[in-house]
C-alpha positions in Angstrom: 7.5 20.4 13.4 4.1 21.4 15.0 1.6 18.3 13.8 -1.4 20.7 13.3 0.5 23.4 11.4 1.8 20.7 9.3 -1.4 19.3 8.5 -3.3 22.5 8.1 -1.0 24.1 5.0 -1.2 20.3 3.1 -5.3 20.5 3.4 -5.5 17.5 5.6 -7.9 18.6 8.5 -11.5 18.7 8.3 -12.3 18.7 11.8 -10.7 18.2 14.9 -12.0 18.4 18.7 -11.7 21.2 21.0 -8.6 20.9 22.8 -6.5 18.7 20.7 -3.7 21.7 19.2 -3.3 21.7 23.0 -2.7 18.0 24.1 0.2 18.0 21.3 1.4 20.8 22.5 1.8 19.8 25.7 3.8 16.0 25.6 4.4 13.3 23.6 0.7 11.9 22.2 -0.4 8.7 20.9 -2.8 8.6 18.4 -4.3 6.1 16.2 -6.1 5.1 12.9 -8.0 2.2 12.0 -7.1 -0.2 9.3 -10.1 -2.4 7.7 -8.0 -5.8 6.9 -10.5 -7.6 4.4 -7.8 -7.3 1.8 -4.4 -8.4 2.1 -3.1 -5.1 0.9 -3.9 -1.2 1.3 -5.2 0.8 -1.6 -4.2 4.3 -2.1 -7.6 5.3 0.0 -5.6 4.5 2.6 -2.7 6.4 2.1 -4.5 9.9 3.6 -4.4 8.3 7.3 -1.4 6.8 6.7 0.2 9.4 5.6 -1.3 11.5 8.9 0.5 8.6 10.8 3.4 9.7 8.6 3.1 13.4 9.8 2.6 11.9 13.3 5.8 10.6 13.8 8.2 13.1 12.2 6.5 15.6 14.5 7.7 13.6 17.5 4.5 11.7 18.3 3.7 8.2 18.7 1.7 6.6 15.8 -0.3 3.0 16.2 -2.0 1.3 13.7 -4.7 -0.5 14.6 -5.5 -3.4 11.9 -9.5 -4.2 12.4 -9.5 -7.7 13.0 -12.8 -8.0 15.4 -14.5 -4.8 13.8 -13.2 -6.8 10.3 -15.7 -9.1 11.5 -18.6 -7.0 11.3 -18.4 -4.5 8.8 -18.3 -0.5 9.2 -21.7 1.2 8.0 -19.9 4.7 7.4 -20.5 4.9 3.6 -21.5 1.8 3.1 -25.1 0.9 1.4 -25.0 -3.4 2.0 -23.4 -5.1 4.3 -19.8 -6.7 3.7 -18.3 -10.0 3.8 -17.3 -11.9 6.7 -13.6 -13.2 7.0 -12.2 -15.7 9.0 -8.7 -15.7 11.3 -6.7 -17.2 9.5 -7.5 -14.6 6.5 -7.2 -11.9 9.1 -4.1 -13.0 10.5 -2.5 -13.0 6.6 -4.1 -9.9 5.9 -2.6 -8.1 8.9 0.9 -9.2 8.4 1.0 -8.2 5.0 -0.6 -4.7 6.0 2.1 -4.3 8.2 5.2 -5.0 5.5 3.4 -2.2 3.7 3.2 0.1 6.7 6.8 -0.1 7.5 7.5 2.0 4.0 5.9 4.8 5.7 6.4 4.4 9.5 9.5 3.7 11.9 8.6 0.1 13.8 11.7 -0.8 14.7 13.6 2.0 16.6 14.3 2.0 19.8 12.6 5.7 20.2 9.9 6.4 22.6 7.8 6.9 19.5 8.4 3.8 17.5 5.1 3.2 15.8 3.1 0.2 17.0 0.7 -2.1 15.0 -2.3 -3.6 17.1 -5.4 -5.9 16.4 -8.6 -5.2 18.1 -8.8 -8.7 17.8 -6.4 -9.2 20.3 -8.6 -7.4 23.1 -12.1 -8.8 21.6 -12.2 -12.2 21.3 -12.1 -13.2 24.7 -14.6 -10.8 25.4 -17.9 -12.0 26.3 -21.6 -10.5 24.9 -22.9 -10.6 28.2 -19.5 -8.9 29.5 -19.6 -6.5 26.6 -23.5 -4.9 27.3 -22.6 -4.9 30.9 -19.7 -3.0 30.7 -19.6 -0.8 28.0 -23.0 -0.7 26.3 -24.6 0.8 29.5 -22.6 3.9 29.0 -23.3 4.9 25.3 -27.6 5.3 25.0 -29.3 4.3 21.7 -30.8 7.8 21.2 -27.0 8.5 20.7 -25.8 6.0 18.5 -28.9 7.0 16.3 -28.4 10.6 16.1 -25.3 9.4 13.8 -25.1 10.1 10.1 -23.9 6.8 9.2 -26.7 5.3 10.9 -29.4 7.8 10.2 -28.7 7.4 6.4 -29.3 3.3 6.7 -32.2 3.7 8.4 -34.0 6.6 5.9 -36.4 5.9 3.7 -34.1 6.0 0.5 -32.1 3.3 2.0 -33.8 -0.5 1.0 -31.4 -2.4 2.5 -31.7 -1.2 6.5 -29.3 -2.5 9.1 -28.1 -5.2 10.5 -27.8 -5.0 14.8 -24.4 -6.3 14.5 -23.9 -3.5 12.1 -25.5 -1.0 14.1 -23.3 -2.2 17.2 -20.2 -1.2 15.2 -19.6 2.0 16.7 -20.0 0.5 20.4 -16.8 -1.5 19.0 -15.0 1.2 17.4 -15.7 3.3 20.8 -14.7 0.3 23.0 -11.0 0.0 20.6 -10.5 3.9 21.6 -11.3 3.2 25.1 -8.5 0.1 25.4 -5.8 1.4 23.8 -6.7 4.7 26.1 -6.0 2.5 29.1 -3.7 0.2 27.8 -1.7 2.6 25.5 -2.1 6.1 26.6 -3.5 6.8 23.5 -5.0 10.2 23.9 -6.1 10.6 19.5 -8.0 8.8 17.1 -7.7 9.9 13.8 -9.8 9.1 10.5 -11.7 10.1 7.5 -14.7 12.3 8.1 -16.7 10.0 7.7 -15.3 8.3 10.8 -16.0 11.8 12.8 -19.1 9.5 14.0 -17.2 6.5 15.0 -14.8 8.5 16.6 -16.6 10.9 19.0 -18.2 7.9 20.1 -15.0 6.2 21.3 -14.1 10.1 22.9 -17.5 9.9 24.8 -17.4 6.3 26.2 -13.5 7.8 27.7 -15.0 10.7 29.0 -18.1 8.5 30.7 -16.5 5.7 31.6 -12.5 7.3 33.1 -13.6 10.9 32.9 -10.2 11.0 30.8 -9.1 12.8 28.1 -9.9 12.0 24.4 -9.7 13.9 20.8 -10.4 13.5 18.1 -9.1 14.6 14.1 -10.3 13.9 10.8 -9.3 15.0 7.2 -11.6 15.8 4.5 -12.7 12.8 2.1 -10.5 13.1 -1.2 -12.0 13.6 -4.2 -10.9 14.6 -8.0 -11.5 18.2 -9.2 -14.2 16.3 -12.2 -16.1 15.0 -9.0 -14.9 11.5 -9.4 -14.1 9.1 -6.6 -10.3 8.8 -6.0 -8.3 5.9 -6.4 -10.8 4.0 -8.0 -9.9 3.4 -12.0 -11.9 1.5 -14.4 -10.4 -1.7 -13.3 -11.2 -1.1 -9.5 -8.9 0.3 -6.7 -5.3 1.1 -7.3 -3.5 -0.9 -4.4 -0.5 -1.0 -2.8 0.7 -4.8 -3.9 2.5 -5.3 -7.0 0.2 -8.3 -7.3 -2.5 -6.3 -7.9 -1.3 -3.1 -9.1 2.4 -3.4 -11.2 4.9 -0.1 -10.4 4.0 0.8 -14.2 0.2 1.3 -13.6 0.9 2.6 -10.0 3.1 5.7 -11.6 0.9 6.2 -14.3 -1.9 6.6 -12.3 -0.1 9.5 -10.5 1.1 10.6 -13.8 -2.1 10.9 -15.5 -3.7 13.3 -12.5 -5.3 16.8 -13.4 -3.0 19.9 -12.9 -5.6 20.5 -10.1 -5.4 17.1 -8.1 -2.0 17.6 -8.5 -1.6 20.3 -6.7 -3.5 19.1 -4.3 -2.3 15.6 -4.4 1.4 16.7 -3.8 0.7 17.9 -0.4 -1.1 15.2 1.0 0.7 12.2 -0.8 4.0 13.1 -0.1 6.4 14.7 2.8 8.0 17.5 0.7 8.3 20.5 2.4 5.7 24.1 1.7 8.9 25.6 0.3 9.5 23.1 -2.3 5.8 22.0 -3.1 5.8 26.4 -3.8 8.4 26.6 -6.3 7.1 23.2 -8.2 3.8 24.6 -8.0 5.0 28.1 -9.7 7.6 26.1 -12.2 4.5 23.6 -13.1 2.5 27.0 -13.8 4.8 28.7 -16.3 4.9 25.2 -18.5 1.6 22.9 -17.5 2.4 21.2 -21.2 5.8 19.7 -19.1 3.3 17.8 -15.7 6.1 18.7 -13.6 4.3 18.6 -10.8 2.5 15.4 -11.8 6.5 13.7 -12.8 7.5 15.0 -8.9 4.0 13.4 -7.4 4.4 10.0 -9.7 7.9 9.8 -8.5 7.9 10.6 -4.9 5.0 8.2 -4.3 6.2 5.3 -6.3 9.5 5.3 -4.6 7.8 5.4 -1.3 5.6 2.5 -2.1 7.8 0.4 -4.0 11.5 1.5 -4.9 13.7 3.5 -6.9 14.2 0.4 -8.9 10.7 0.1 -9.8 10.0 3.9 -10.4 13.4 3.7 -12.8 11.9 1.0 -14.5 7.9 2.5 -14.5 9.4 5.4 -16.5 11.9 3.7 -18.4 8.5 1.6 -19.5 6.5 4.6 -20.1 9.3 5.8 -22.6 8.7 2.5 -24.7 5.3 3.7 -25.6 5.2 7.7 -25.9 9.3 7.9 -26.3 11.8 6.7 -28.2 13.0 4.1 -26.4 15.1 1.3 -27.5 14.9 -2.4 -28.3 17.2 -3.2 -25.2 15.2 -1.1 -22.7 12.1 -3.2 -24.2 13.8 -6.6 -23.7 14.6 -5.5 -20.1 10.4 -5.4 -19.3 9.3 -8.1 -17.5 5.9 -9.7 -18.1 3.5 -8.2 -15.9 5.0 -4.3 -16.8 4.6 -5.7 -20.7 1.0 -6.2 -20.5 1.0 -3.2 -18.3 2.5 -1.0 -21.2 0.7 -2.4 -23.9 -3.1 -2.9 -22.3 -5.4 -1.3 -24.7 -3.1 -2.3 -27.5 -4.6 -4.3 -30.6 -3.4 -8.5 -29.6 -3.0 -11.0 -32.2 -2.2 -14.7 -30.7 -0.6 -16.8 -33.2 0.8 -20.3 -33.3 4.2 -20.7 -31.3 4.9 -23.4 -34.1 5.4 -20.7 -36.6 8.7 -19.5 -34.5 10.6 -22.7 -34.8 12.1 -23.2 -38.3 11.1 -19.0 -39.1 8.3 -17.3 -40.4 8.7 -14.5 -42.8 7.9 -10.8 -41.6 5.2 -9.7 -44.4 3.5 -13.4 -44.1 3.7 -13.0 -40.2 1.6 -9.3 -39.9 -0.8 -10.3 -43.6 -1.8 -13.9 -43.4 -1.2 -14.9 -39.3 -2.0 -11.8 -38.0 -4.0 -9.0 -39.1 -1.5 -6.1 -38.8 -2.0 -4.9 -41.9 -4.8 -5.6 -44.7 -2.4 -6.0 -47.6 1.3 -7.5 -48.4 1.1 -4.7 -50.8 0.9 -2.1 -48.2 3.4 -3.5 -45.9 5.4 -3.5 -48.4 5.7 0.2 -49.3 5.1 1.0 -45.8 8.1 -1.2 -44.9 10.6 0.6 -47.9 9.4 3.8 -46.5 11.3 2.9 -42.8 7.8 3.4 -41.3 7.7 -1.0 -40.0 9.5 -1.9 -36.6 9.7 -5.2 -34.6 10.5 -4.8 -31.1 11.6 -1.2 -32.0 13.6 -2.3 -34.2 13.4 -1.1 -37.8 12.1 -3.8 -40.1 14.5 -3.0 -43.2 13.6 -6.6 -45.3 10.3 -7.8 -45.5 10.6 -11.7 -46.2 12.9 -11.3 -42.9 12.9 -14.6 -41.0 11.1 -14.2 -37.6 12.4 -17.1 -35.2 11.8 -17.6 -31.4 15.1 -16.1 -30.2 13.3 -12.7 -31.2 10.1 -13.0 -29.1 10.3 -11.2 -25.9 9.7 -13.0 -22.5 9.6 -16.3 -24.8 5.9 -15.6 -26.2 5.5 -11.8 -27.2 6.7 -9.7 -30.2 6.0 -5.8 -30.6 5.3 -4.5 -34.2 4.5 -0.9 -34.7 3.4 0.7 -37.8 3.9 4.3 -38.5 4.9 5.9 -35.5 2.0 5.5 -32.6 0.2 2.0 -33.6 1.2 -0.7 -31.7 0.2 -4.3 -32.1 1.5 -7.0 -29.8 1.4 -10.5 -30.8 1.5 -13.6 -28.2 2.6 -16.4 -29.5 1.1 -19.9 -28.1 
């Protein structure tokens, strides 16, 4: 598999430096991405490099990781309009091992092959390093009239921008160019790899090479993703979409695939996922002939989901999804656990009621009148409920004075009425 070829057909390269189609050509490359670790899991922003890394390795080459633990420390200006927050070693060191669990979904660590993929913290090679040591040896090489030319930097220093710049912040790219330089030595690592908006970072750590070892450096970025409306990507009303269950369940993770324009899509399939141009044509021209039927977004939801999580979870995710727009059944709703529950029914009118009510019985039509406001009337729920058009738990309700105890209530606290057949009301009992 030839890396660039590969890249180009999925859209993934915005730019890359003179000279680098040639280096893979000619051996076995190492090339890297940088990995900010002030979370203690990656969001799907971060899937476009890793995913390059991905690429990387299937094509024979060597992929590292680098996890920012030093550069962490500071904060990368690139897109950035304030300065970030400053995390300690301890979070560092928790963040990075929990990156790295992630990481192995996508890249081989423990083979014994020549191009295993490594993880590294610039930590590692930085904190010994002295200031004085630092300016000597590698900030004599890189002048300021350089580092200012840069966008990242230009833009913080314009007149729109209020906040300016920190000099620890402006001193970023020295450190991102010093990282390059290291693993160059220490490594062999002949690529650096990135968003464009690293392009500036980046050719800084190819020029320090080229001053400092007259060796050979390149350099490749991929386009920033967007969403055909304009909107960023990844981020959802609630924030980013991550990687961690904790933050993100399975459920929300595949709807949020599921719920992608025909055009992101389209282009989402390529760069989210390793099937093959052949395949990705014909579920592009099946998706075409019957849009109504999201194949394409059902192929992206699933591949994705069971890359990041499992089969199990993506079984479940759409399994859950069935509960609300399907016609699922009672048992595959007693199957949901907590977390995918809420997940499912967010946006869903709640009613708490006392758990009290649960222990001798309450009756059905007194339950959704007087304790919770599921409908106005008894005398509505009544015809509605003669009419077949009243379920708990997707059950049909078939007697209104029915006698509602706690053995019914699903993960001990919650119980699903539905009227008609698309409102959904979810009572918590507490």
């Amino acid at each position: 598999m030839n890396f660039i070829e590969e890249l180009s057909w999925r859209g993934m390269i915005h730019t890359m430096m003179p000279g680098t189609e040639e280096q893979l050509a000619k051996e076995m490359t190492a090339a890297y991405v940088g990995i900010d670790p002030t979370a203690d899991s990656l969001h799907i922003g971060h899937l476009v490099s890793v995913m390059m890394l991905r690429h990387f390795q299937r094509a024979g080459h060597k992929p590292i990781a680098l996890v920012g633990g030093a550069t962490g420390m500071i904060g990368d200006p690139s897109g950035k309009s304030a300065e970030r927050n400053l995390l300690d070693e301890a979070a560092l060191r928790h963040n990075q091992e929990s990156i790295k669990k992630q990481l192995a979904k996508f890249l081989d660590f423990e083979s014994d092959a020549p191009n295993a993929a490594e993880l590294v913290n610039n930590y590692d090679w930085m904190k010994e390093y002295s200031f004085l040591d630092f300016i000597r040896d590698i900030g004599k090489h890189i002048t300021v009239n350089y580092m200012m030319a840069k966008d990242s930097v230009k833009k913080r220093l314009s007149a729109e921008s209020s906040v300016g710049m920190s000099f620890t912040e402006f001193s970023y790219q020295l450190l991102q160019g010093y990282d390059f330089l290291w693993l160059n030595q220490n490594k062999n690592c002949k690529l650096q790899m990135g968003g464009s908006d690293q392009w500036g970072n980046i050719t800084t750590g190819t020029e320090l090479i080229r001053r400092k070892t007259d060796g050979d450096a390149f350099a490749l970025v991929c386009p920033l993703i967007t969403k055909a409306d304009g909107g960023k990507f990844g981020k959802t009303e609630s924030g980013n979409v991550w990687l961690d269950r904790k933050y993100t369940s399975p459920y929300k993770f595949y709807q949020f695939w599921l719920n992608v324009s025909d055009a992101d899509a389209e282009k989402y399939i390529k760069i989210f996922t390793s099937i093959n141009k052949e395949e990705i044509e014909a579920l592009v021209a099946e998706h075409a002939l019957a849009p109504h039927q999201r194949i394409l977004q059902k192929k992206l939801a699933e591949e994705v989901t069971v890359m990041v999580h499992s089969r199990e979870d993506y079984d479940a995710a759409v399994e859950a999804s069935g509960i609300l727009f399907g016609n699922a059944t009672s048992e595959a709703l007693k199957k949901l656990d907590e977390d995918t529950l809420l997940s499912v029914f967010e946006g869903v009118p709640q009613f708490k009621v006392s758990k009290s009510l649960f222990v001798d019985g309450v009756k059905a039509i007194d339950l959704l009148t007087d304790h919770a406001a599921v409908f106005p009337s008894k005398g509505e729920m009544r015809k509605l409920v003669q009419s077949g058009g009243v379920s708990l738990n997707k059950e049909k309700l078939e007697i209104q004075d029915l006698l509602i105890t706690e053995s019914v209530l699903l993960n001990d606290k919650y119980l699903l009425a539905q009227k008609g057949k698309k409102n959904y009301f979810l009572l918590i009992a507490e």
